[in-house]
C-alpha positions as a Python dict, from the first residue, in 0.01 Angstrom:
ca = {
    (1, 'X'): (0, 0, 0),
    (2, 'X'): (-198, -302, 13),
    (3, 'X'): (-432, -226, -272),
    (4, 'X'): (-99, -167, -459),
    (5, 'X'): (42, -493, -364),
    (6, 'X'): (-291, -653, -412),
    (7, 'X'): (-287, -537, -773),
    (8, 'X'): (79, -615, -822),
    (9, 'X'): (28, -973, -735),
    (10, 'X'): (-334, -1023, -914),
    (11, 'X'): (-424, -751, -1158),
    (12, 'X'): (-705, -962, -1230),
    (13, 'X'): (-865, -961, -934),
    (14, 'X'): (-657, -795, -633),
    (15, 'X'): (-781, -913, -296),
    (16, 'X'): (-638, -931, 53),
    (17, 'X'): (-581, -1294, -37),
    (18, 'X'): (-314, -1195, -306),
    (19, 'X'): (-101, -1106, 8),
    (20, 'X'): (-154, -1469, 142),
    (21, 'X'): (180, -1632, 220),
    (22, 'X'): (365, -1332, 72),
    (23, 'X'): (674, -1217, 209),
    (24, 'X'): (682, -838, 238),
    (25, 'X'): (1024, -663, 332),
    (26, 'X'): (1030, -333, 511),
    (27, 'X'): (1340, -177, 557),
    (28, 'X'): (1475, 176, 741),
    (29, 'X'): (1335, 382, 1000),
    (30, 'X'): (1046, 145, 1127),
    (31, 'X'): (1099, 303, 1518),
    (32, 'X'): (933, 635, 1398),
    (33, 'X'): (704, 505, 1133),
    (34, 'X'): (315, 532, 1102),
    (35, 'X'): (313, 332, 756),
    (36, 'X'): (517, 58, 922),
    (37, 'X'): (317, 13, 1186),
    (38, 'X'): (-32, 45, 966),
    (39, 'X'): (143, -260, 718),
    (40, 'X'): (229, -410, 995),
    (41, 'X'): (-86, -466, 1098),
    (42, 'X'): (-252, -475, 774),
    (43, 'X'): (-12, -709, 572),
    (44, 'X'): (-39, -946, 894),
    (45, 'X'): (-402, -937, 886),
    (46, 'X'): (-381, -1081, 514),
    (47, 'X'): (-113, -1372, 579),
    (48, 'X'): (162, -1207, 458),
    (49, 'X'): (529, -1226, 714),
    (50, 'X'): (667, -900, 726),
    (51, 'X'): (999, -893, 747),
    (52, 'X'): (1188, -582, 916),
    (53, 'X'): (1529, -408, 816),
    (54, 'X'): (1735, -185, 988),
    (55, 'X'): (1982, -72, 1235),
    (56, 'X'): (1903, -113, 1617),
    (57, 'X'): (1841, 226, 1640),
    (58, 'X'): (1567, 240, 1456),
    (59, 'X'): (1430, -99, 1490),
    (60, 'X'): (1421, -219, 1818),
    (61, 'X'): (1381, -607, 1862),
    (62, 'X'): (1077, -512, 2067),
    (63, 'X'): (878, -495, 1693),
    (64, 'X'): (934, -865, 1679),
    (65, 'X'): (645, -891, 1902),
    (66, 'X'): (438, -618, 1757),
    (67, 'X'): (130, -803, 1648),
    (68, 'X'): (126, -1040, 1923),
    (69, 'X'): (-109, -809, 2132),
    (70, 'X'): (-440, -699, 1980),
    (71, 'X'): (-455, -430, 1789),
    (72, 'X'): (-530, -71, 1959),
    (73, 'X'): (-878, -60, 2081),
    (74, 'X'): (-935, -413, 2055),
    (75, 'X'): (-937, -703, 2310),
    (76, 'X'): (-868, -942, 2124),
    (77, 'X'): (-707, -966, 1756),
    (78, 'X'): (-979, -1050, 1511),
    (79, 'X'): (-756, -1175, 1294),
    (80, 'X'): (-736, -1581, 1341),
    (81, 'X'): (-392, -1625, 1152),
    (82, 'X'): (-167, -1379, 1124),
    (83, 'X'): (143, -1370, 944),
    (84, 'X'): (447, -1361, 1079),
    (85, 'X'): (692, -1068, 1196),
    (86, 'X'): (1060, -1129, 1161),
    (87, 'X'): (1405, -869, 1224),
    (88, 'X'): (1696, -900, 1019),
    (89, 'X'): (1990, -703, 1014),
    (90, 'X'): (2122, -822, 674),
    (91, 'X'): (1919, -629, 369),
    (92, 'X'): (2062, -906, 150),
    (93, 'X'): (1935, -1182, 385),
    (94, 'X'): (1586, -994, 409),
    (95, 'X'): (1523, -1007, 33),
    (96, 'X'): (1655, -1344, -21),
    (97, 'X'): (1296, -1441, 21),
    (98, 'X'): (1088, -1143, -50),
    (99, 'X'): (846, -1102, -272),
    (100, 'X'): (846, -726, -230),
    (101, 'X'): (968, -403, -25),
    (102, 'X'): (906, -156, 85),
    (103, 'X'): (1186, 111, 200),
    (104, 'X'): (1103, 440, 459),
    (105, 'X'): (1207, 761, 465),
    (106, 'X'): (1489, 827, 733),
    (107, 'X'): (1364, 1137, 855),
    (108, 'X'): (1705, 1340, 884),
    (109, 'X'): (1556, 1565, 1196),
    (110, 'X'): (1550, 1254, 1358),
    (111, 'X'): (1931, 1199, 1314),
    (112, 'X'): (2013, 1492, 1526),
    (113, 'X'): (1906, 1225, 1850),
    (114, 'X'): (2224, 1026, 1690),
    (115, 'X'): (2008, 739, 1578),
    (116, 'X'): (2218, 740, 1230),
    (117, 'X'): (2547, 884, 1232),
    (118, 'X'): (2659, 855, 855),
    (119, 'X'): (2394, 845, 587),
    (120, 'X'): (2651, 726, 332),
    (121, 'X'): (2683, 399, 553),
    (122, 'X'): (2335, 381, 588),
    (123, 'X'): (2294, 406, 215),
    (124, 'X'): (2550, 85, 192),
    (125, 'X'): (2392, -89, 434),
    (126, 'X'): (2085, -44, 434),
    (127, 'X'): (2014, 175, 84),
    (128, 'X'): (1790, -21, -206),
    (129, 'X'): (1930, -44, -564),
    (130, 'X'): (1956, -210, -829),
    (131, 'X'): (2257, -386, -736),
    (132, 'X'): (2123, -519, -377),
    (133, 'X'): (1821, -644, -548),
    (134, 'X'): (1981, -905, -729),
    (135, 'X'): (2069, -1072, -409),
    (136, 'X'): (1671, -1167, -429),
    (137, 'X'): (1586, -1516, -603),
    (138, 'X'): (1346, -1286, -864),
    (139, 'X'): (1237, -946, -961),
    (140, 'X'): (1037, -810, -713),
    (141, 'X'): (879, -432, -687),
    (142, 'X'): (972, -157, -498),
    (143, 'X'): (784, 55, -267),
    (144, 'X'): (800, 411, -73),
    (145, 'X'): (539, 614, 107),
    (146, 'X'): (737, 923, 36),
    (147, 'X'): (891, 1172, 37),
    (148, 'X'): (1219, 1027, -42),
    (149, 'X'): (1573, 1110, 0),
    (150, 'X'): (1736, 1001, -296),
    (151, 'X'): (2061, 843, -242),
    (152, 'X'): (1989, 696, 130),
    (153, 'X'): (1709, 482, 129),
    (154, 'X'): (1663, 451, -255),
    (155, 'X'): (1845, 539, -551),
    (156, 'X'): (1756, 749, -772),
    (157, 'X'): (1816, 533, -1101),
    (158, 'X'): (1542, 245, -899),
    (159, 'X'): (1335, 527, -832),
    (160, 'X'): (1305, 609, -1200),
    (161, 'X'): (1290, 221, -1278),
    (162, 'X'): (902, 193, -1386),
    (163, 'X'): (1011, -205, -1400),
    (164, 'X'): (954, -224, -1077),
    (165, 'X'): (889, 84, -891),
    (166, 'X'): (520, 60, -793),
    (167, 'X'): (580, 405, -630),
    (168, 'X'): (372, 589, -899),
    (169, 'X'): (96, 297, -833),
    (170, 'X'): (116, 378, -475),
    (171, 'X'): (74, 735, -494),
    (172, 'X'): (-195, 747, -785),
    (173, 'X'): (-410, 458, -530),
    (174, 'X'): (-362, 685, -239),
    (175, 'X'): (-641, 915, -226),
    (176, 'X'): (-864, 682, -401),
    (177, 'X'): (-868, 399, -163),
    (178, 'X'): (-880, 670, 113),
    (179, 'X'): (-1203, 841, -52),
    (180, 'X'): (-1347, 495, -54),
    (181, 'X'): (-1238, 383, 278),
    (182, 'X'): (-1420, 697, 450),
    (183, 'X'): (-1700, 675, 227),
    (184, 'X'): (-1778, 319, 323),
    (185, 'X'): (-1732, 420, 691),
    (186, 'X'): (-1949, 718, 656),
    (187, 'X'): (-2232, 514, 529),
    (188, 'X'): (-2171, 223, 817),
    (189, 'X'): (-2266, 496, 1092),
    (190, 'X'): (-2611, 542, 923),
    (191, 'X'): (-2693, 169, 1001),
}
C-alpha cells in the first residue's frame, strides 16, 4: 500500500517522503483489520494523518490513540514525528481533505455479532463511489486490500474506474515488495 501510494504521488521517484504531509482516508471495518492497523503504523511513520471512517462499531474512538504508544515490541517509537490519527463519522467530511483512500472489506461473518445491521445503509453511509468522491476538493485514487464486496464498501462501476482505482497497482506491487522485504531481512540476519 505504501509503495503504491509512494508511486501514485511520485512516479519519478516514490519514497516514504511522497507520503509526507499527505492525508490518507481509511474507511470501514478498521476494529477487525490487519491492513489498518499495518497503515496505521506505516503511513504515520512517513508523515502522513490518517484519517479513520466508520460506524462505532467498528471503529472505536480508542484508535484515536493508536500510535501514541510504541509500536509492538518496541519501547519507544522510533519514529520522531508521526503523523496524525483522526475519527470521523462523516465519509464526506473525511475526504474533504484527502488525498487518497483507502476502503476495507466488511467481513459479513463478522455481522452475525450485530456490528452492522443493514449493509444497504452501510453502503449509503459509508459505501465509496463515484458520487461521494466529488465531495473531495480533487481527484484522488482509490484503494482496497481485497477481496471486495461490491456494492457495500465500493462500487462496482469505481472498481472498474482505472482513473483512479490503484487497486490493480496494489495487487500487482503485492508480492513484489513482499519478496523484497524478506529478502532484505534474510540477508540482515547474516550480518
Amino acid at each position: 500500500d505504501l509503495f503504491t501510494l509512494a508511486n501514485f504521488f511520485e512516479p519519478q521517484g516514490p519514497s516514504p517522503n511522497s507520503l509526507l504531509n499527505k492525508n490518507i482516508t481509511i474507511v470501514g471495518d478498521i476494529l477487525h483489520s490487519r491492513v489498518a492497523r499495518s497503515n496505521l503504523w506505516a503511513l504515520t511513520g512517513c508523515g502522513a494523518n490518517v484519517i479513520l471512517c466508520g460506524p462505532k462499531s467498528l471503529l472505536p474512538e480508542e484508535f484515536a490513540n493508536f500510535v501514541k504508544a510504541p509500536p509492538p515490541g518496541q519501547k519507544i517509537d522510533p519514529i520522531k514525528n508521526r503523523g496524525k490519527v483522526i475519527i470521523t463519522r462523516s465519509l464526506k467530511d473525511a475526504l474533504k481533505d484527502s488525498d487518497a483512500v483507502m476502503t476495507l472489506r466488511l467481513q459479513k461473518e463478522r455481522m452475525k455479532e450485530n456490528l452492522i445491521t443493514d449493509l444497504d445503509r452501510y453502503h449509503i453511509e459509508f459505501g465509496i463511489t463515484h458520487e461521494i468522491l466529488k465531495s473531495c476538493k480533487k481527484k484522488i485514487p482509490v484503494l482496497h486490500p481485497g477481496p471486495v464486496n461490491r456494492g457495500i464498501e465500493i462500487s462496482s462501476e469505481l472498481l472498474a474506474d482505472q482513473s483512479i482505482s490503484l487497486i490493480d497497482q496494489q495487487v500487482s506491487n503485492g508480492i513484489p515488495i513482499r519478496m523484497a522485504l524478506l529478502y532484505l531481512l534474510s540477508n540482515s540476519k547474516k550480518k
